[in-house]
PyMOL Python script that loads the backbone (N, CA, C, O; Angstrom):
from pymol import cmd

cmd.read_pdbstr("""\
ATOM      1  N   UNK A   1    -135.995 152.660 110.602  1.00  0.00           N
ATOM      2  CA  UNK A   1    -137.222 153.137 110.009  1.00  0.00           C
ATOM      3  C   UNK A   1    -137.050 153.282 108.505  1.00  0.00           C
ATOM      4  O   UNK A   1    -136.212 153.878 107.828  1.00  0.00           O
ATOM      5  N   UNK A   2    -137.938 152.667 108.252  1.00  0.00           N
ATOM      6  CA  UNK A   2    -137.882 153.026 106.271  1.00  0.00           C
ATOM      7  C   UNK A   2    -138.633 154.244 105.902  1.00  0.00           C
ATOM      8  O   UNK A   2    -139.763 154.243 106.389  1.00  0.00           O
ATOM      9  N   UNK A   3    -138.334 155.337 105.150  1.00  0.00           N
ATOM     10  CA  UNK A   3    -139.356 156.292 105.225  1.00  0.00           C
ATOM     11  C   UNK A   3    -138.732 156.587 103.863  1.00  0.00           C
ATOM     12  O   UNK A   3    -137.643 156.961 103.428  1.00  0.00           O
ATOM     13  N   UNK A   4    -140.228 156.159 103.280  1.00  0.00           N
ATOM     14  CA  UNK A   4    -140.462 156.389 101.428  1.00  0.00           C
ATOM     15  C   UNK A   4    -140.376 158.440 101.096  1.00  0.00           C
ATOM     16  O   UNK A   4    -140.976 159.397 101.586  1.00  0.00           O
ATOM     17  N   UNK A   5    -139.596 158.328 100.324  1.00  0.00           N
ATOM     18  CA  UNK A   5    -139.010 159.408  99.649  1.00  0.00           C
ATOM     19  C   UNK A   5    -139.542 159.360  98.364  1.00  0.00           C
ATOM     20  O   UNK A   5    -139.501 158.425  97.564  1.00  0.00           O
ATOM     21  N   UNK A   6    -140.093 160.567  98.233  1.00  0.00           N
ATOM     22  CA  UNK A   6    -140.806 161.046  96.418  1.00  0.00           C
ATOM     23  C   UNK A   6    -140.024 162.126  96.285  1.00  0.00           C
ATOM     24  O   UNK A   6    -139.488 162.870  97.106  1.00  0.00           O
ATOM     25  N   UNK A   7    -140.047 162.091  95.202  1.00  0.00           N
ATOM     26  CA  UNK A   7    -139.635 163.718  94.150  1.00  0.00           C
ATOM     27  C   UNK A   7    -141.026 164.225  93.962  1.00  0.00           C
ATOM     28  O   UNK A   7    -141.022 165.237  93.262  1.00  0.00           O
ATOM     29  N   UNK A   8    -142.384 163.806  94.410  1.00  0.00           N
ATOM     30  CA  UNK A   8    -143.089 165.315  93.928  1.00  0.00           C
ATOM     31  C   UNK A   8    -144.015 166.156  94.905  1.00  0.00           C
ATOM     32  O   UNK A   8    -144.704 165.971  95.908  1.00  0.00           O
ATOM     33  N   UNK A   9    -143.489 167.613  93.689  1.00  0.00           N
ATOM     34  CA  UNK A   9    -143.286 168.589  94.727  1.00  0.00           C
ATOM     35  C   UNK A   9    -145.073 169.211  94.857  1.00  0.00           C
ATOM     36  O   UNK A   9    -146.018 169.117  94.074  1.00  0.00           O
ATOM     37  N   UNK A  10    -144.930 169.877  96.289  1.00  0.00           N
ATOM     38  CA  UNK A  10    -146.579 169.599  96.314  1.00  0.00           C
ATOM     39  C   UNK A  10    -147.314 171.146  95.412  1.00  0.00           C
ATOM     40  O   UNK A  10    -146.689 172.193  95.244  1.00  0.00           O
ATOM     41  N   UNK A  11    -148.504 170.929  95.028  1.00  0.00           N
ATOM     42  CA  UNK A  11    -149.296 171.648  94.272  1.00  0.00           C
ATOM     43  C   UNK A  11    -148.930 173.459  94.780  1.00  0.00           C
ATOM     44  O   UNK A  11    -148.656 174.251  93.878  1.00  0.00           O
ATOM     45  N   UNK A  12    -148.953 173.768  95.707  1.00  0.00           N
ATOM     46  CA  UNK A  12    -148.940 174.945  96.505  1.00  0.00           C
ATOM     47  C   UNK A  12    -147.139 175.350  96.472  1.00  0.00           C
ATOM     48  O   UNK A  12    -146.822 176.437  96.954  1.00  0.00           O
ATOM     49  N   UNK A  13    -146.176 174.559  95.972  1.00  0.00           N
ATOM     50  CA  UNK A  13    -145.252 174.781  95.459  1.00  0.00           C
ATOM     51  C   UNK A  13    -144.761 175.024  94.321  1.00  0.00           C
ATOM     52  O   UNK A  13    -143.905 175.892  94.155  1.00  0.00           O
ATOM     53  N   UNK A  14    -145.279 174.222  93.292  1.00  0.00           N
ATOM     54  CA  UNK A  14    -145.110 174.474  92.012  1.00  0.00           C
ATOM     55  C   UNK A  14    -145.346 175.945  91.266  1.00  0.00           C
ATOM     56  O   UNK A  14    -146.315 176.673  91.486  1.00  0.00           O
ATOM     57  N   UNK A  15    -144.122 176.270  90.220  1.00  0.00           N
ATOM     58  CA  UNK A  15    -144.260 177.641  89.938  1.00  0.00           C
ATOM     59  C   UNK A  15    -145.256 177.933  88.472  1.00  0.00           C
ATOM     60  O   UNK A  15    -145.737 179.015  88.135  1.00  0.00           O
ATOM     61  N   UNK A  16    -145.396 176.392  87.641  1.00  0.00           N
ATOM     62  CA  UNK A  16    -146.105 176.354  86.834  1.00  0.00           C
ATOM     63  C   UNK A  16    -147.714 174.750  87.161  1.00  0.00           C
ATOM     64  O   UNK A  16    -147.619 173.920  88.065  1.00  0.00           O
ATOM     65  N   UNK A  17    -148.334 174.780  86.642  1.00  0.00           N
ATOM     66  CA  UNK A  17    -149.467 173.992  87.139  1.00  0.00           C
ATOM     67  C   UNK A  17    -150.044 173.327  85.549  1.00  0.00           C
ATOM     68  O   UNK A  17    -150.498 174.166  84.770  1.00  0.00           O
ATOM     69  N   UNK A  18    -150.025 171.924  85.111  1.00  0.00           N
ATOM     70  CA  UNK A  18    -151.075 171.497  83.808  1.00  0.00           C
ATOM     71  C   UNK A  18    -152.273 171.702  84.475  1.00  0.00           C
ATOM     72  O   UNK A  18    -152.316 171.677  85.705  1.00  0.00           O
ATOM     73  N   UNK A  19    -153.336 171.919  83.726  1.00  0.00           N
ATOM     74  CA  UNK A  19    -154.572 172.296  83.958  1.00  0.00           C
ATOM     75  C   UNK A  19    -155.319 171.398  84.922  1.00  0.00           C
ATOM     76  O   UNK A  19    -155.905 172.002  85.821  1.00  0.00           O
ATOM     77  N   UNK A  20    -155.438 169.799  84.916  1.00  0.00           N
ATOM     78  CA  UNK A  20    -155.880 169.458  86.110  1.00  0.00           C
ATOM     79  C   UNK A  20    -155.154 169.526  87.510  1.00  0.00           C
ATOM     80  O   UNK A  20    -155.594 169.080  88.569  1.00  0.00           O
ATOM     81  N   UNK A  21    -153.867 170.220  87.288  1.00  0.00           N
ATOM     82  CA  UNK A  21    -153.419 170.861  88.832  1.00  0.00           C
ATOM     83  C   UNK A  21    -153.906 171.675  88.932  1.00  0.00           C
ATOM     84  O   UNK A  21    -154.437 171.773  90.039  1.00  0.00           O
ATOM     85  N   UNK A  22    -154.088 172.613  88.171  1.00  0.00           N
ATOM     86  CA  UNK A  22    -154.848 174.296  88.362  1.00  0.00           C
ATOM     87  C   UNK A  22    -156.482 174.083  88.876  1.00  0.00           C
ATOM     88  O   UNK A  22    -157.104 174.688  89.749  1.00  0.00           O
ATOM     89  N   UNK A  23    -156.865 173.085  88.059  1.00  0.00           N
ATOM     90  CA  UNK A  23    -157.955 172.780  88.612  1.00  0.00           C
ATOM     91  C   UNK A  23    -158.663 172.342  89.554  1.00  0.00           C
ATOM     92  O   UNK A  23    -159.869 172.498  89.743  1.00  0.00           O
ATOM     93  N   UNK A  24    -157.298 171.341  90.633  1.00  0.00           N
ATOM     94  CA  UNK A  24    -157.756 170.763  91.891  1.00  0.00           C
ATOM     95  C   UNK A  24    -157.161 172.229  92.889  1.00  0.00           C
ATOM     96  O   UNK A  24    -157.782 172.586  93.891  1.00  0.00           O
ATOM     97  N   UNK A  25    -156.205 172.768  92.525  1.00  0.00           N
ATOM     98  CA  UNK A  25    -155.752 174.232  93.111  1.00  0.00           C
ATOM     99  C   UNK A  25    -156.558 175.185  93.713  1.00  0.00           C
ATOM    100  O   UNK A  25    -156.621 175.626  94.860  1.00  0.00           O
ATOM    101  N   UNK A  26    -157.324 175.466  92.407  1.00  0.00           N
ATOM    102  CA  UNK A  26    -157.956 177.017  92.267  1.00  0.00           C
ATOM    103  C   UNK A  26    -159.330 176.381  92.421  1.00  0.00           C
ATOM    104  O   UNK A  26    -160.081 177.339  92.602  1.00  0.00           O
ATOM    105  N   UNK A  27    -159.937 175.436  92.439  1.00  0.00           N
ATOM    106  CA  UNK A  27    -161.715 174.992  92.472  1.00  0.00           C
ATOM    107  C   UNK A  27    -162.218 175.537  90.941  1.00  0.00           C
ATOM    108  O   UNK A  27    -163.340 176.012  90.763  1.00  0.00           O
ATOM    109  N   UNK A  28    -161.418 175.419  90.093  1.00  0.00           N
ATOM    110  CA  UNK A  28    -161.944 176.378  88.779  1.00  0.00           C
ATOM    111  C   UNK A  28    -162.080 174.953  87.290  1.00  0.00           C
ATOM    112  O   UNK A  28    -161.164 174.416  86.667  1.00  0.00           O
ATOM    113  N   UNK A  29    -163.464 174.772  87.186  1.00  0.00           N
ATOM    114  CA  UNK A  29    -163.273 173.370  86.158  1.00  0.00           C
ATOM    115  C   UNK A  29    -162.302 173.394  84.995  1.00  0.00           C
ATOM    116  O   UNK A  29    -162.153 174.551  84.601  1.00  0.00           O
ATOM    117  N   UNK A  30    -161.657 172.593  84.375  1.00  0.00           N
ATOM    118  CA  UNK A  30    -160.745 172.171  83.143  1.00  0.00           C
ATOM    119  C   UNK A  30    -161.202 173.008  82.193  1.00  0.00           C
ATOM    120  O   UNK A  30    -160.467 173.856  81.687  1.00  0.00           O
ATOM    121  N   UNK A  31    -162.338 172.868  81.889  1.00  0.00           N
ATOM    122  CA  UNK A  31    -162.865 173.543  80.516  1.00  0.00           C
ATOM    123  C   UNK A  31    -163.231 175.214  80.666  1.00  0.00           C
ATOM    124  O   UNK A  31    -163.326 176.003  79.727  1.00  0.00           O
ATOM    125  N   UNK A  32    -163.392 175.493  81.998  1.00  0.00           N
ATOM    126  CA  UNK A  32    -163.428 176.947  82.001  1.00  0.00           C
ATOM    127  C   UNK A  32    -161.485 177.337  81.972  1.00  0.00           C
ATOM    128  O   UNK A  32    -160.817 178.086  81.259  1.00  0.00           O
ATOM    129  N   UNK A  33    -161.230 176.675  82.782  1.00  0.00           N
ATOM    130  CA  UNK A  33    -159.860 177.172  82.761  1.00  0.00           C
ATOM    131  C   UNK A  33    -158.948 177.325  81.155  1.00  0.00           C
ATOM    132  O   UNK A  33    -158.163 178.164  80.714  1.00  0.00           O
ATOM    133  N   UNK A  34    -159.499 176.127  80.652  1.00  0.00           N
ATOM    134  CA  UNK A  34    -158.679 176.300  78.875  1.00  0.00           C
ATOM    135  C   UNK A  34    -159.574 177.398  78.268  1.00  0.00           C
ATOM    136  O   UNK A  34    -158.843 178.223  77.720  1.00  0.00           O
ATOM    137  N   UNK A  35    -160.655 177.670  78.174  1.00  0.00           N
ATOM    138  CA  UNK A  35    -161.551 178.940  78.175  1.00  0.00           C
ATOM    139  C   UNK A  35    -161.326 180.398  78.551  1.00  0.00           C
ATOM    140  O   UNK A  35    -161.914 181.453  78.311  1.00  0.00           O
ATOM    141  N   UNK A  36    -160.168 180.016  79.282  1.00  0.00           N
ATOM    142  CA  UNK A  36    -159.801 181.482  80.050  1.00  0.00           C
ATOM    143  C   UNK A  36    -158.350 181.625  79.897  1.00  0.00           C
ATOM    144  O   UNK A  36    -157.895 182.767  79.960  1.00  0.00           O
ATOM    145  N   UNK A  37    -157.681 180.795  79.736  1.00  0.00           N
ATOM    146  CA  UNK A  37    -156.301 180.567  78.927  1.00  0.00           C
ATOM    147  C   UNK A  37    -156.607 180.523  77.536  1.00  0.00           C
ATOM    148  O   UNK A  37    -155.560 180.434  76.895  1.00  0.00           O
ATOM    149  N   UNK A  38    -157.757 180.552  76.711  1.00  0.00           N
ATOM    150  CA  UNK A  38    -157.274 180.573  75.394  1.00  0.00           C
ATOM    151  C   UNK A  38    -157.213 182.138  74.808  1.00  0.00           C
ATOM    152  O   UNK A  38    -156.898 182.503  73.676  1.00  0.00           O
ATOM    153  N   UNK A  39    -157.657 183.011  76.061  1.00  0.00           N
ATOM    154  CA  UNK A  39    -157.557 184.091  75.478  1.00  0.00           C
ATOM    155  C   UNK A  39    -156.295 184.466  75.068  1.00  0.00           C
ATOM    156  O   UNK A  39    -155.258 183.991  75.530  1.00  0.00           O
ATOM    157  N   UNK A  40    -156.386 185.596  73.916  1.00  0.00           N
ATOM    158  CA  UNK A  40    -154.856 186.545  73.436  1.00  0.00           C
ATOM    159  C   UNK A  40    -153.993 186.565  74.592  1.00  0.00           C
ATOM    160  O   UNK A  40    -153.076 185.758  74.744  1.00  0.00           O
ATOM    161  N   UNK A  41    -154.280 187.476  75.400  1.00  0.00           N
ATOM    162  CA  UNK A  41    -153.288 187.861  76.210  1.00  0.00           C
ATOM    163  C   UNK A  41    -153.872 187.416  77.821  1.00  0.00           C
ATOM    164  O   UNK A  41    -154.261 188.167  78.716  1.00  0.00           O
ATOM    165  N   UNK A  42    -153.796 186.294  77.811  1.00  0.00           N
ATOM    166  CA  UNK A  42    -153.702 185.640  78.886  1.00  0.00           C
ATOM    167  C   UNK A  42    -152.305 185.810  79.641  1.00  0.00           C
ATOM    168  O   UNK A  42    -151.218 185.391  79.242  1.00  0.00           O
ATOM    169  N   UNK A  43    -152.576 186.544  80.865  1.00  0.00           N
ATOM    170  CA  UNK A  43    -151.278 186.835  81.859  1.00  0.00           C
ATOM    171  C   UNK A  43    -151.194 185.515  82.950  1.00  0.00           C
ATOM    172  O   UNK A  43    -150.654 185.679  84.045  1.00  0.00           O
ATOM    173  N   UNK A  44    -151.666 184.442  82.630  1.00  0.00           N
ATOM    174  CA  UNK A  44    -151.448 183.524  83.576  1.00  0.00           C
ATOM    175  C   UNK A  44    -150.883 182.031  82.747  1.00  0.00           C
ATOM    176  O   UNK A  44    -150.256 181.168  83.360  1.00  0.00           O
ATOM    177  N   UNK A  45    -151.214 181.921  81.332  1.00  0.00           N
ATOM    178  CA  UNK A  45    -150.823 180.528  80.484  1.00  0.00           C
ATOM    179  C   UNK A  45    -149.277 180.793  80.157  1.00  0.00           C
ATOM    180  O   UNK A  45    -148.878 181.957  80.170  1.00  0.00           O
ATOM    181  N   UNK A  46    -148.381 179.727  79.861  1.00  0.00           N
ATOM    182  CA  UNK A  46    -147.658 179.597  79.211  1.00  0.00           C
ATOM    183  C   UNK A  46    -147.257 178.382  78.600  1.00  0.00           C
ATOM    184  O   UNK A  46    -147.013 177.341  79.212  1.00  0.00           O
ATOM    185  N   UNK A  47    -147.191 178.562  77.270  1.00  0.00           N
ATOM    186  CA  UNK A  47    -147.096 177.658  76.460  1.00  0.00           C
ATOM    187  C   UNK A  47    -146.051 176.958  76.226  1.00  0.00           C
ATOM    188  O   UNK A  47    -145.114 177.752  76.309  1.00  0.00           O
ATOM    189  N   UNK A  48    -145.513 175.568  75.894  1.00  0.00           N
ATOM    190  CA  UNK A  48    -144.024 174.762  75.966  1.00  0.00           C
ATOM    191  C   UNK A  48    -144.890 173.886  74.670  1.00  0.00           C
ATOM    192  O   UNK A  48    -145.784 173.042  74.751  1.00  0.00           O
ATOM    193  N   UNK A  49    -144.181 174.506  73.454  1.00  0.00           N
ATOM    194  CA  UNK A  49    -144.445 173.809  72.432  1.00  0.00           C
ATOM    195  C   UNK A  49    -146.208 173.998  72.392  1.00  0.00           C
ATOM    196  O   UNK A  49    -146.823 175.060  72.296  1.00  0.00           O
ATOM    197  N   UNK A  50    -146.920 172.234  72.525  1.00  0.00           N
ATOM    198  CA  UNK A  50    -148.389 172.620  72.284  1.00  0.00           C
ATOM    199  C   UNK A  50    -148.469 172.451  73.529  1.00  0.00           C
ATOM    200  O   UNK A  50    -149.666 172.647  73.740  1.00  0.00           O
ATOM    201  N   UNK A  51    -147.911 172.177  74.667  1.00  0.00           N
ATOM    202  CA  UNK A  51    -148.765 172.214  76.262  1.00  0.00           C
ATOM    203  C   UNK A  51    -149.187 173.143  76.767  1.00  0.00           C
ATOM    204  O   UNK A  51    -148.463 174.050  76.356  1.00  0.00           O
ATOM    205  N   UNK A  52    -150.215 173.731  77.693  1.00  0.00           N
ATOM    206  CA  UNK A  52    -150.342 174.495  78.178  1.00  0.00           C
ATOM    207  C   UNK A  52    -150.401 174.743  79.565  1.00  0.00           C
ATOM    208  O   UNK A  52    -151.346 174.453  80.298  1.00  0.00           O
ATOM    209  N   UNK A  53    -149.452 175.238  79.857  1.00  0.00           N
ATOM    210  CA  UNK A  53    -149.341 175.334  82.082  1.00  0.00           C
ATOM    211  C   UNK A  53    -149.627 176.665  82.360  1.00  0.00           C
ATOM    212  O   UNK A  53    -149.252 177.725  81.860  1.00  0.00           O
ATOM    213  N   UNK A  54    -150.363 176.376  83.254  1.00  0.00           N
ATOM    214  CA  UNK A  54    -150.845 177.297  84.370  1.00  0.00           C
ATOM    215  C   UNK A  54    -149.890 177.903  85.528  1.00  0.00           C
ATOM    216  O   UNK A  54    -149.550 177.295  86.543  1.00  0.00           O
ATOM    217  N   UNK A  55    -149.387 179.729  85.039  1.00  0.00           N
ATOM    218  CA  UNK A  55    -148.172 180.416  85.995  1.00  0.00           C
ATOM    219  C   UNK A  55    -149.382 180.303  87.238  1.00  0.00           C
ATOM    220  O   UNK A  55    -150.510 180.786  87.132  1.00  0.00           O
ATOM    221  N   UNK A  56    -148.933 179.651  88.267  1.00  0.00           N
ATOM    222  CA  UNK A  56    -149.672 179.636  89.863  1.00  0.00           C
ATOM    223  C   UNK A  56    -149.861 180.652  90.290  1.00  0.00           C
ATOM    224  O   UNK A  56    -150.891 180.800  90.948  1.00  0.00           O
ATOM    225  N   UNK A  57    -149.028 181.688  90.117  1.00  0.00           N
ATOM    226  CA  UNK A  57    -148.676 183.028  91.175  1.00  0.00           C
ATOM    227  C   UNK A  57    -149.690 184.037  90.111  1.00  0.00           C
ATOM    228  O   UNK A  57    -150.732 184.429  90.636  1.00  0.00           O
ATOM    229  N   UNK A  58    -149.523 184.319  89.158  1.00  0.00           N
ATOM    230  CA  UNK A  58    -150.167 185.000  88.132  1.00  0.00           C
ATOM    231  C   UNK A  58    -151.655 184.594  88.002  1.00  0.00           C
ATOM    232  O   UNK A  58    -152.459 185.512  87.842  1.00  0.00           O
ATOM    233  N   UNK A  59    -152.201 183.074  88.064  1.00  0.00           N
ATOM    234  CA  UNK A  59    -153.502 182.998  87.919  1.00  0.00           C
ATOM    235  C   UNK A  59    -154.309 183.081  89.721  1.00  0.00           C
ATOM    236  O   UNK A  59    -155.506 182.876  89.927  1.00  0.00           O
ATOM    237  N   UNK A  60    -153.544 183.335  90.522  1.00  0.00           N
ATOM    238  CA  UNK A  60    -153.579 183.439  92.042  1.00  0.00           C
ATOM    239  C   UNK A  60    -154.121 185.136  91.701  1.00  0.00           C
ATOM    240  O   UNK A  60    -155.261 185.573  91.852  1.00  0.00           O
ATOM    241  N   UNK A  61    -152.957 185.846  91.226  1.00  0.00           N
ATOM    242  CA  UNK A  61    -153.020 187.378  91.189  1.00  0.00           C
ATOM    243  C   UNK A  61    -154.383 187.467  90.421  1.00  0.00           C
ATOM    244  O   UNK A  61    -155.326 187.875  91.100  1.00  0.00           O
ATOM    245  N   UNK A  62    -154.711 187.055  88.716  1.00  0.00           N
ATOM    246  CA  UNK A  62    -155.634 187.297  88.174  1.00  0.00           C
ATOM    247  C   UNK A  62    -156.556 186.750  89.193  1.00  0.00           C
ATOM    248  O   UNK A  62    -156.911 187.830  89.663  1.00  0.00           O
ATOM    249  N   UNK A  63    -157.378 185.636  90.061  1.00  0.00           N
ATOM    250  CA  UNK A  63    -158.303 185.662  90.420  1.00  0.00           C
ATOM    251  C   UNK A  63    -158.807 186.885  91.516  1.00  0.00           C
ATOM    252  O   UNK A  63    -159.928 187.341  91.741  1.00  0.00           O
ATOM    253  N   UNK A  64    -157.609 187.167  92.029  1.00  0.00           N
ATOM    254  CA  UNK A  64    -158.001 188.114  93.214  1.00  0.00           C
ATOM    255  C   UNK A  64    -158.486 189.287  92.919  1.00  0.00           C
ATOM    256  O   UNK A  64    -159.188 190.005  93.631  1.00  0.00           O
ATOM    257  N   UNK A  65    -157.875 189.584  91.229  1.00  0.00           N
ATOM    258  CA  UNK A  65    -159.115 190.905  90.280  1.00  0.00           C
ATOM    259  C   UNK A  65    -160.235 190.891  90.250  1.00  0.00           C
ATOM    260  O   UNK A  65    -160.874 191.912  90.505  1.00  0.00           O
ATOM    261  N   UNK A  66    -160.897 189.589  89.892  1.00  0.00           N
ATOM    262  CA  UNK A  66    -162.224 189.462  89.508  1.00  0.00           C
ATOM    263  C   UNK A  66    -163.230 189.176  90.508  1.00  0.00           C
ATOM    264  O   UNK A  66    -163.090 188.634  91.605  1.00  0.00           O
ATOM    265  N   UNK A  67    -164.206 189.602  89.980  1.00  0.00           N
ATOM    266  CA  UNK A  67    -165.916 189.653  90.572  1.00  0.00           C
ATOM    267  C   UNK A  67    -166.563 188.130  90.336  1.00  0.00           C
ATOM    268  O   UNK A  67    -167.057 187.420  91.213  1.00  0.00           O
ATOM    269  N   UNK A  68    -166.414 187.789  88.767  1.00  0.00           N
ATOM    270  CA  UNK A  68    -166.869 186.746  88.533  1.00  0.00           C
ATOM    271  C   UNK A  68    -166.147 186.143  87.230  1.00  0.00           C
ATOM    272  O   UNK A  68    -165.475 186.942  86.578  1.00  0.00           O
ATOM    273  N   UNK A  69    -166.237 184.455  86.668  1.00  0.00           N
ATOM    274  CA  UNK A  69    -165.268 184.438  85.886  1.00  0.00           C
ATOM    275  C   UNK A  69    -166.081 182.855  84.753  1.00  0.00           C
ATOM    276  O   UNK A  69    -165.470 182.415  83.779  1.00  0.00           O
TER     277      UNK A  69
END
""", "prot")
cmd.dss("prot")
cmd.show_as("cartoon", "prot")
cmd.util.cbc("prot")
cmd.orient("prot")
């Protein structure tokens, strides 16, 4: 049996997310999401140079705060 082997790891694993992962993730569009990461103290972005990734576990926690967003 041949059975094709990838290295990637699936969405619901990853500990950081680029924004169109966060976005097929969370149901939350691109442009709201950089909208909501550009705030000051965003407890869910982290920055690598100019990229910006989405902490999974942290923007999981922040949604479960809110009413509406």
């Amino acid at each position: 049996m041949n059975k094709k082997t990838t290295n990637e790891v699936p969405i619901w694993e990853k500990s950081n997310l680029t924004l169109a992962e966060a976005a097929l993730y969370s149901g939350i569009g691109i442009n709201r999401l950089r909208v909501l990461s550009d705030e000051k103290n965003c407890p869910f972005v982290l920055w690598v140079g100019s990229k910006r990734l989405i902490k999974r576990k942290k923007l999981d926690e922040f949604l479960e705060r809110q009413f509406s967003i």
